[in-house]
C-alpha positions as CSV (number, residue, x, y, z in Angstrom):
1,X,77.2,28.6,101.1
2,X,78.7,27.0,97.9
3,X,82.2,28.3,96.8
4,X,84.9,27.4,93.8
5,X,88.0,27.2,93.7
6,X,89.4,30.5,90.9
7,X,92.9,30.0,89.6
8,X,95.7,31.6,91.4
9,X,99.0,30.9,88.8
10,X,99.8,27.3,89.2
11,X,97.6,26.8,92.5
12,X,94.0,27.1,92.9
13,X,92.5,29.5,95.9
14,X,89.5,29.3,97.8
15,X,88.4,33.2,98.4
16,X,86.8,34.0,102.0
17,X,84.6,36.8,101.6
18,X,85.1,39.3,104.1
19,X,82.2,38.8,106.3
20,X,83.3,35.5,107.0
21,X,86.3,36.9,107.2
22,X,85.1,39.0,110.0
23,X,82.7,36.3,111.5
24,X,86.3,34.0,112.2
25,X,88.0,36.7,113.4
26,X,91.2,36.1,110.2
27,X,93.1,38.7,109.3
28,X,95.1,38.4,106.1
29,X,97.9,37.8,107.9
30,X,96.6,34.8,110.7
31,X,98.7,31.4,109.8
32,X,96.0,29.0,109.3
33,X,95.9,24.8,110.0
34,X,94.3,22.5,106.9
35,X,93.3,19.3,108.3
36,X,91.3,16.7,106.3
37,X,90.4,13.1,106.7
38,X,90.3,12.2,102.9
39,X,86.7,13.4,102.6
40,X,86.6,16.9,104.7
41,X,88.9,19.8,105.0
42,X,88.9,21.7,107.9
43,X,90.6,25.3,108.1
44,X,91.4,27.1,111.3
45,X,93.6,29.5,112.6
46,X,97.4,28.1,114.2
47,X,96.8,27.4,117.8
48,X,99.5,29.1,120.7
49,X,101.1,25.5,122.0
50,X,101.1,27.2,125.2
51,X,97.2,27.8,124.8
52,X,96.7,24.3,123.7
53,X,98.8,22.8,126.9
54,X,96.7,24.7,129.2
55,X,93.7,23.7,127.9
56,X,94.5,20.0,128.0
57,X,95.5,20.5,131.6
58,X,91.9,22.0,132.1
59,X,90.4,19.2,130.4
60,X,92.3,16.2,132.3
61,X,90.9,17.9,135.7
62,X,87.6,17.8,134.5
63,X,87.9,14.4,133.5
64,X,88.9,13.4,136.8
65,X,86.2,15.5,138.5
66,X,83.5,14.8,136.2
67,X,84.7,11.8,134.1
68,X,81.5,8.8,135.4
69,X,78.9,11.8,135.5
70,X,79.6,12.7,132.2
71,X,80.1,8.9,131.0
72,X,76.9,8.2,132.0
73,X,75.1,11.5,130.4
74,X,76.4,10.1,127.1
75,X,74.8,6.8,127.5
């Protein structure tokens, strides 16, 4: 899908249509991150720092269990 910027007073908006809308799960009102490496920008909704602490808890003990097997997957 190819979208352009429209012209929102001094700022320019990119308009989500509501499907996609619907398909992210945003509502109007859902405080979203922008994140972009010079080339890409990335937009998702504000992660709950509580959320993202569990998860990396999750993730180092899977690491520890799992850590070689996966290593050597990747290779």
């Amino acid at each position: 899908m190819t979208k352009n910027l429209v012209k929102h007073g001094n700022s320019w908006a990119l308009v989500l249509d509501r499907p996609i809308m619907e398909l992210l799960q945003f509502e109007p009102e859902t405080p979203l991150e922008l994140i972009t490496n010079g080339d890409v920008l990335v937009v998702h909704p504000r992660r709950d720092p509580e959320r993202q602490k569990q998860f990396k808890v999750a993730l180092g003990k899977i690491n520890r269990k799992y850590g070689r097997t996966l290593k050597r997957l990747a290779e």
